[in-house]
C-alpha positions in Angstrom: -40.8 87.5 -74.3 -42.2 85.6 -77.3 -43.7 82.0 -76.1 -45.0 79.1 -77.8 -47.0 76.5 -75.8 -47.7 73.2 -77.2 -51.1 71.3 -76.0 -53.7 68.8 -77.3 -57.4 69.2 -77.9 -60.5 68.2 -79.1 -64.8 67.4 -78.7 -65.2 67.3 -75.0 -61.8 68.2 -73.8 -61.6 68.8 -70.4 -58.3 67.8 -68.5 -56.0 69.5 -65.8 -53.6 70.5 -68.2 -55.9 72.6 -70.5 -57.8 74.1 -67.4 -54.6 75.5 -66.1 -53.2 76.8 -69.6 -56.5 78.9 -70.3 -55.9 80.2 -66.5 -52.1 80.3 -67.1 -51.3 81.6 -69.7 -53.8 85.1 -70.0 -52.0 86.2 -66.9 -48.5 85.5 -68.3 -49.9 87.6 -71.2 -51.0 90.6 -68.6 -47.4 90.5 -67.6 -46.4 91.5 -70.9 -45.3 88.2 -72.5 -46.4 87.4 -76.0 -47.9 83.2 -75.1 -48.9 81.7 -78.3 -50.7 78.0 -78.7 -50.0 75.8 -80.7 -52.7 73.3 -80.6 -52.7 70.0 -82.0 -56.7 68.6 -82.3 -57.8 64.9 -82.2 -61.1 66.2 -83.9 -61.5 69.4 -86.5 -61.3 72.6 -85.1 -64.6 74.0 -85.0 -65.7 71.5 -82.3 -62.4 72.0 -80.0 -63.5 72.8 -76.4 -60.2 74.7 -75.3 -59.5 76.6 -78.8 -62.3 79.3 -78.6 -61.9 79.6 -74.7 -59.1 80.5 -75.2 -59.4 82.6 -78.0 -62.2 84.5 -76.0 -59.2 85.2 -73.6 -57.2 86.8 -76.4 -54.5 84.2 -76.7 -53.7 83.3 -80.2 -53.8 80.0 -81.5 -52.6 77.9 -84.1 -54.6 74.8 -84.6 -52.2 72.2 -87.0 -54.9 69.9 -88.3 -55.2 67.5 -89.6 -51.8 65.8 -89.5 -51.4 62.8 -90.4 -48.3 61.1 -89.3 -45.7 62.4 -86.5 -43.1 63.6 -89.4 -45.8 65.9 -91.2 -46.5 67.5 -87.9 -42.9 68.1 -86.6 -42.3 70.2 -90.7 -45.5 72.5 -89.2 -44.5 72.9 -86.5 -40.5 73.8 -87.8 -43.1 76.6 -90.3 -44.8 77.9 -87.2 -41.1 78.7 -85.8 -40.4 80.5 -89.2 -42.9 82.6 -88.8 -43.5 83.8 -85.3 -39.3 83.2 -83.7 -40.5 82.2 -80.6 -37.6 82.8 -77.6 -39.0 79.9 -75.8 -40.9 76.7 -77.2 -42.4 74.6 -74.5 -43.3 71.6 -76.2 -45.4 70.4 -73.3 -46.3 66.6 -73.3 -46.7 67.0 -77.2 -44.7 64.2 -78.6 -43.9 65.6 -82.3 -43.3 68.9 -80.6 -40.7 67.4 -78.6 -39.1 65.7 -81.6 -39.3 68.8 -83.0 -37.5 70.1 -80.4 -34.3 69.1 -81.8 -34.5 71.1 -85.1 -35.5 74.1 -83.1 -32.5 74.0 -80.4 -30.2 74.1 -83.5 -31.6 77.3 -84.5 -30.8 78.2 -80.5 -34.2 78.5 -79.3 -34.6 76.7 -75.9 -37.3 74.0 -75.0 -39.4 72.7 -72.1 -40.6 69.1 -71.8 -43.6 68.4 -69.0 -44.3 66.0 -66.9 -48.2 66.0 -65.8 -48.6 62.8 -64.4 -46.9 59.2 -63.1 -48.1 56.9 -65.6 -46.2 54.6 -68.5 -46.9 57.6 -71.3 -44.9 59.8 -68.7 -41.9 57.9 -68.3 -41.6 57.6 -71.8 -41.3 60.8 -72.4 -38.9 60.9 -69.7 -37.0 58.8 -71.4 -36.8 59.9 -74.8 -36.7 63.9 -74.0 -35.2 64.0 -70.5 -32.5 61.2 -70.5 -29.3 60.6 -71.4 -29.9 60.7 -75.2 -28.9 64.9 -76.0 -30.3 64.1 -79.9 -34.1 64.8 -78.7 -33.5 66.0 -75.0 -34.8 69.1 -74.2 -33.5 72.3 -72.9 -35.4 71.9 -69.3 -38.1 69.7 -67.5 -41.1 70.9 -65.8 -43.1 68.5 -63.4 -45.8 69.9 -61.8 -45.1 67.8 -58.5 -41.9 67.1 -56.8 -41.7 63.7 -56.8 -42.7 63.7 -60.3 -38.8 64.7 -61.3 -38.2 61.4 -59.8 -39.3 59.7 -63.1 -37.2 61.0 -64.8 -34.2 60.7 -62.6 -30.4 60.5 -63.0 -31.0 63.7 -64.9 -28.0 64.3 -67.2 -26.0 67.1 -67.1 -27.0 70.1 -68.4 -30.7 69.7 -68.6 -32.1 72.5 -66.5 -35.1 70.4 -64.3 -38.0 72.5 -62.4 -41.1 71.4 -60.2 -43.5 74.3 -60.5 -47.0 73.2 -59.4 -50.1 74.9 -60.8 -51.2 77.9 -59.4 -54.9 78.7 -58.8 -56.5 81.6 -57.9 -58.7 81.9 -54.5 -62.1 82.4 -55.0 -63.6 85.1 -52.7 -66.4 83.0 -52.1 -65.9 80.0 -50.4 -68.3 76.7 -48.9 -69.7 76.8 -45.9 -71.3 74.0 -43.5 -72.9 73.6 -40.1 -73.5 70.6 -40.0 -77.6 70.7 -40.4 -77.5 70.5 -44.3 -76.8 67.3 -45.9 -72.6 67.0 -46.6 -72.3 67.6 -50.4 -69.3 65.8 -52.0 -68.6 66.4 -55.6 -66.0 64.8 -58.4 -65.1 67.0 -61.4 -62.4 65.7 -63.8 -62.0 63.1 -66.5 -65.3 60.7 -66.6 -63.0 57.3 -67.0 -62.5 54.8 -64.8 -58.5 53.7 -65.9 -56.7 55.8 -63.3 -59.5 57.5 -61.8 -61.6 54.7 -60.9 -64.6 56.5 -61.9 -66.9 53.5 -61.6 -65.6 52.9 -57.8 -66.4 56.2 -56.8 -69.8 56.3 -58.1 -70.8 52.9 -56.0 -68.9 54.7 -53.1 -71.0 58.1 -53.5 -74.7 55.7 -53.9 -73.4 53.4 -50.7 -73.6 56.4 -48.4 -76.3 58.4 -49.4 -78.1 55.7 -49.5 -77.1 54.4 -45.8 -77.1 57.8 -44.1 -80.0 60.4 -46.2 -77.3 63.2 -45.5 -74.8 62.8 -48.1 -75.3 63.8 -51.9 -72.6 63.8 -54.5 -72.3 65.3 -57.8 -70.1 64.2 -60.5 -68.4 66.8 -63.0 -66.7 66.3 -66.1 -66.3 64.6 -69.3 -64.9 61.0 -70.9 -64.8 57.8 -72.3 -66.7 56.5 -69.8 -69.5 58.7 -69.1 -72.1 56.1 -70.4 -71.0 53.6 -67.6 -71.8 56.3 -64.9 -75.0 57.0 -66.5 -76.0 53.8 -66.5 -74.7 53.0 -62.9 -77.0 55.8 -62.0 -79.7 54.7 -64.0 -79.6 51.3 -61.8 -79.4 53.4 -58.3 -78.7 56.5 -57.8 -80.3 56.5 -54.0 -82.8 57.9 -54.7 -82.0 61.3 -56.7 -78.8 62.1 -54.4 -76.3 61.1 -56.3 -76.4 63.0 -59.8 -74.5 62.8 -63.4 -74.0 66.4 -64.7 -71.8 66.7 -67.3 -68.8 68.8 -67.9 -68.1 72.4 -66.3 -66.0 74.8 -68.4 -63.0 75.9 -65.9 -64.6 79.2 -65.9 -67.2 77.7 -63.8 -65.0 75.7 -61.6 -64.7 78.0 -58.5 -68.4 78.9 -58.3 -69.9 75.6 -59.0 -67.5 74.1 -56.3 -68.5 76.3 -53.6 -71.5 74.7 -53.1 -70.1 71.5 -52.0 -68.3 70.4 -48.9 -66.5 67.5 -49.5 -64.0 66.9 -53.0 -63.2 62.8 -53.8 -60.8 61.5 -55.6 -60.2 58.3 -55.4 -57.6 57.2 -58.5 -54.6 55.0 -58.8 -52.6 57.9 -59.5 -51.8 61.2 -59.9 -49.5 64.0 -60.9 -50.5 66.5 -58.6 -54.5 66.8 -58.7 -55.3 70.0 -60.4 -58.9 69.4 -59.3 -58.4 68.8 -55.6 -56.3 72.5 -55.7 -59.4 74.2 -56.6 -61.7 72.2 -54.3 -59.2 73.2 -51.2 -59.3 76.9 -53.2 -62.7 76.8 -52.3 -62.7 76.2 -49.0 -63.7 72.0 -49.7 -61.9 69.0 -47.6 -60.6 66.6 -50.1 -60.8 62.9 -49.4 -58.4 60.9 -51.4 -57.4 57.6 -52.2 -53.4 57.8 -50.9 -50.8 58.0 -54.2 -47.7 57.3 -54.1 -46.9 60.7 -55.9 -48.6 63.8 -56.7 -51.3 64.1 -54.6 -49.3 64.3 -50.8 -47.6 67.4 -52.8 -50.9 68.7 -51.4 -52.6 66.8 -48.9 -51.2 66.5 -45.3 -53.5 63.8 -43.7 -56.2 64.6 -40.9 -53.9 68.1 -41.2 -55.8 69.9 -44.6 -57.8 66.9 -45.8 -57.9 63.2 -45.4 -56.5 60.3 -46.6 -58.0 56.6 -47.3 -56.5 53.4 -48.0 -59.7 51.7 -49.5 -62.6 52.6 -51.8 -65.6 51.1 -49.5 -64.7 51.0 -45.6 -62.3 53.5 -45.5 -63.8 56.0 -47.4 -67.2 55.7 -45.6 -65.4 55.9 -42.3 -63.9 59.2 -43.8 -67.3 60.7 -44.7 -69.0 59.2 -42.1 -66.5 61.0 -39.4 -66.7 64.4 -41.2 -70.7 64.1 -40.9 -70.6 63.5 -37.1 -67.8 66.2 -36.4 -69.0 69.4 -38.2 -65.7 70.9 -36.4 -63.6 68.5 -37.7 -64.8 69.6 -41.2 -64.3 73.3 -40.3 -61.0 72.9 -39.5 -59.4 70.5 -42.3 -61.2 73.0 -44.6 -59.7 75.9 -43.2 -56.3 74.7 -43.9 -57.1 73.3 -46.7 -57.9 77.2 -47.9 -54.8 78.4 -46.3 -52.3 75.6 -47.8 -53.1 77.4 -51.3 -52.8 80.3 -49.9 -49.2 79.5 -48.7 -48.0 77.4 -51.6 -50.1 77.3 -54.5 -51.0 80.9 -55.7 -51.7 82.1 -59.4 -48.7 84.7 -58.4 -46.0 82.3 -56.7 -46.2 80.0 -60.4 -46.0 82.9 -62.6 -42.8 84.0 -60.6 -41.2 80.7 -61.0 -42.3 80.0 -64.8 -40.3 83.5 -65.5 -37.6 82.5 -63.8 -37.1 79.6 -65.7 -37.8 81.1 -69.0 -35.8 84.0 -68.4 -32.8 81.6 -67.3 -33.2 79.7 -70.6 -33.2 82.8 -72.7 -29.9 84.2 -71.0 -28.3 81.1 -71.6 -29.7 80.5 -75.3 -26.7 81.0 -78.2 -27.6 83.4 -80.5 -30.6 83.1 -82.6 -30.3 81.4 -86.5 -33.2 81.0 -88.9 -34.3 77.0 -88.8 -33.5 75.1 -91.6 -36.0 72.7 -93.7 -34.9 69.2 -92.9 -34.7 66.8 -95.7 -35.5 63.1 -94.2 -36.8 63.4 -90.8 -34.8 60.4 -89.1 -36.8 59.4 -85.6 -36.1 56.7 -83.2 -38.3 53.3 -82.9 -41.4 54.3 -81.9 -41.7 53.3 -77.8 -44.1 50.8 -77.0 -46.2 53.1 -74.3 -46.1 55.9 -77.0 -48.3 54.0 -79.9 -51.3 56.5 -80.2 -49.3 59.6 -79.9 -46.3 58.8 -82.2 -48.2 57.5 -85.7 -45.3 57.6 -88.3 -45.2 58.2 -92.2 -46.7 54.8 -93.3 -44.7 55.1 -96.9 -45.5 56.2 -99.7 -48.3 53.9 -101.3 -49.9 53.7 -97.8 -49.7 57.4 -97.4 -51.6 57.8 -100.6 -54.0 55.1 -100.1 -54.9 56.4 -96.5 -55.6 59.7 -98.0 -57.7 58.4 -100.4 -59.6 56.3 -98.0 -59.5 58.8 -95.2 -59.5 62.5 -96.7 -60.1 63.8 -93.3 -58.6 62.0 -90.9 -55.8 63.2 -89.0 
């Protein structure tokens, strides 16, 4: 089956949904699908973190850059459909891809829409591609937890709606702890502190090693706001326990993780938690700040990992708990291990991704070349969609902003 998949990228680009396409979509390649990228960078291509990972893995990729408005992107993208006939275009979160996605239905090529997280972003695109609108709805809907469909509930009729969680692969080597070695909690994801509350669970990781000498914590990733939590650190970091160090390609995930204990999370939201899945891959107990959504797709509390309702007394209480019961940290890690096992394998989301696309294709008309569009006629821009919708400015802007801007995309 010939697959395009839509994503973002850039300098320093580490997020769950890039970390699970350069897992993903290899392995849908080994099962004999043809899984193209089409990659849309914030910076030039030649300092894209995802685009020669995945590359290295032998998936092709087509980098449209720069664009420089949403119109100009959605006529690439129409050429890229020219050229390589996809059976299946999954737009992803991509917003021109998914107004694209009405000029490729016509030519009767099917489309997904994705839902990653719970945020204002996300129900937009509910909205605009999943709702009761059929001019830019797609041809299905992906969430990657189940009570992410909610957001974008009533769904109308005949939009084909899926929650298929990422799967990750179990590492053969897993943590360990007695109990005599200082408890090691880590963080690896996004370095900013809107959703994750990156700032909060720094002070939380220097409280406690600071008040017991047998925690440490390590912090992972890349962001916005890595020079807060270098300066945070710079002001206490209790005493060398609590370290800054930078982002790990997901290559290095599962072996870097294994050397922990303990995986925090403590943000405002999320859509499922791609991180915590490899922690609890690895044999780690994740302690998380409760979520409405996303996150209890995976944790059962004091069951495979724990809970907290607060960043400061309920969260020591948590670690504090786990360092006096060594058993207790056995046991939530075990399941943990097994709950990814059961419900969460590389294998189980492979199966139900070609379901879905081989559903799609079966009910897809007949394939017609796509036509070049004339005007591109779009809906208002939404409010919550500013920075990934930027429309054709008009002609004399257009030229002056080229002028001005030769590079910019």
């Amino acid at each position: 089956m010939r697959l395009t998949f839509c994503t973002t990228d850039g300098a320093n680009a580490f997020n769950g949904i890039n970390a699970w396409l350069i897992r993903f979509l290899p392995a849908l390649r080994a099962r004999g699908h043809d899984a193209r990228v089409l990659l849309f960078p914030w910076s030039r291509p030649e300092h894209c973190t995802t685009l020669p990972l995945l590359r290295n893995l032998g998936v092709p990729v087509e980098p449209i850059f720069p664009f420089r408005d949403t119109e100009s992107a959605i006529r690439a993208i129409l050429r890229h459909v020219r050229r390589s006939s996809p059976e299946v275009f999954v737009a992803n979160m991509v917003v021109p891809a998914l107004f694209a996605g009405r000029w490729i239905r016509d030519t009767g090529i099917p489309t997904i829409a994705m839902l990653h997280n719970d945020d204002a972003e996300y129900r937009a695109l509910a909205q605009l591609f999943a709702g009761p609108d059929e001019s830019f709805r797609a041809s299905a809907l992906v969430s990657i937890s189940r009570h992410l469909v909610h957001v974008a509930e009533p769904l109308p009729a005949g939009l084909l709606a899926r929650c298929i969680p990422y799967g990750v692969p179990l590492p053969k080597n897993r943590a360990t702890w007695d109990g005599a070695e200082p408890l090691r909690l880590v963080y690896h994801g996004r370095i900013v502190q809107q959703q994750k509350r990156i700032i909060e669970t720094v002070a939380a990781c220097v409280r406690l090693a600071r008040a017991t000498g047998k925690v440490t914590a390590d912090f992972f990733g890349s962001g916005p706001d890595e020079g807060l939590v270098r300066e945070a650190l710079a002001r206490d970091d209790a005493g060398g326990r609590v370290r800054f160090r930078g982002a790990l390609s997901p290559v290095q995930v599962s072996d870097e993780l294994r050397h922990h204990h303990v995986a925090v999370l403590l943000s405002d939201y999320e859509g499922l938690g791609l991180s915590i899945l490899e922690a609890m891959a690895a044999g780690l107990v994740p302690v998380c700040f409760r979520t409405e959504r996303g996150l209890p797709d995976l944790i059962d509390d004091d069951i495979n990992g724990i809970f907290v309702d607060d960043r400061e007394i309920g969260f020591d209480a948590a670690i504090l708990q786990l360092l006096a019961e060594p058993s207790r940290w056995q046991r939530l890690a075990d399941q943990a291990r097994q709950t990814v096992t059961r419900r969460f394998s590389e294998a189980a989301a492979l199966d139900a991704w070609e379901s879905l696309l081989s559903e799609l294709v079966a009910r897809a008309p007949r394939h017609r070349p796509p036509k070049r569009p004339g005007r591109i006629v779009l809906p208002p821009v939404h409010p919550d969609l500013k920075s990934e919708d930027r429309r054709y400015p008009g002609l004399a802007r257009a030229i002056w902003r080229r002028l001005r801007f030769p590079f910019a995309p």
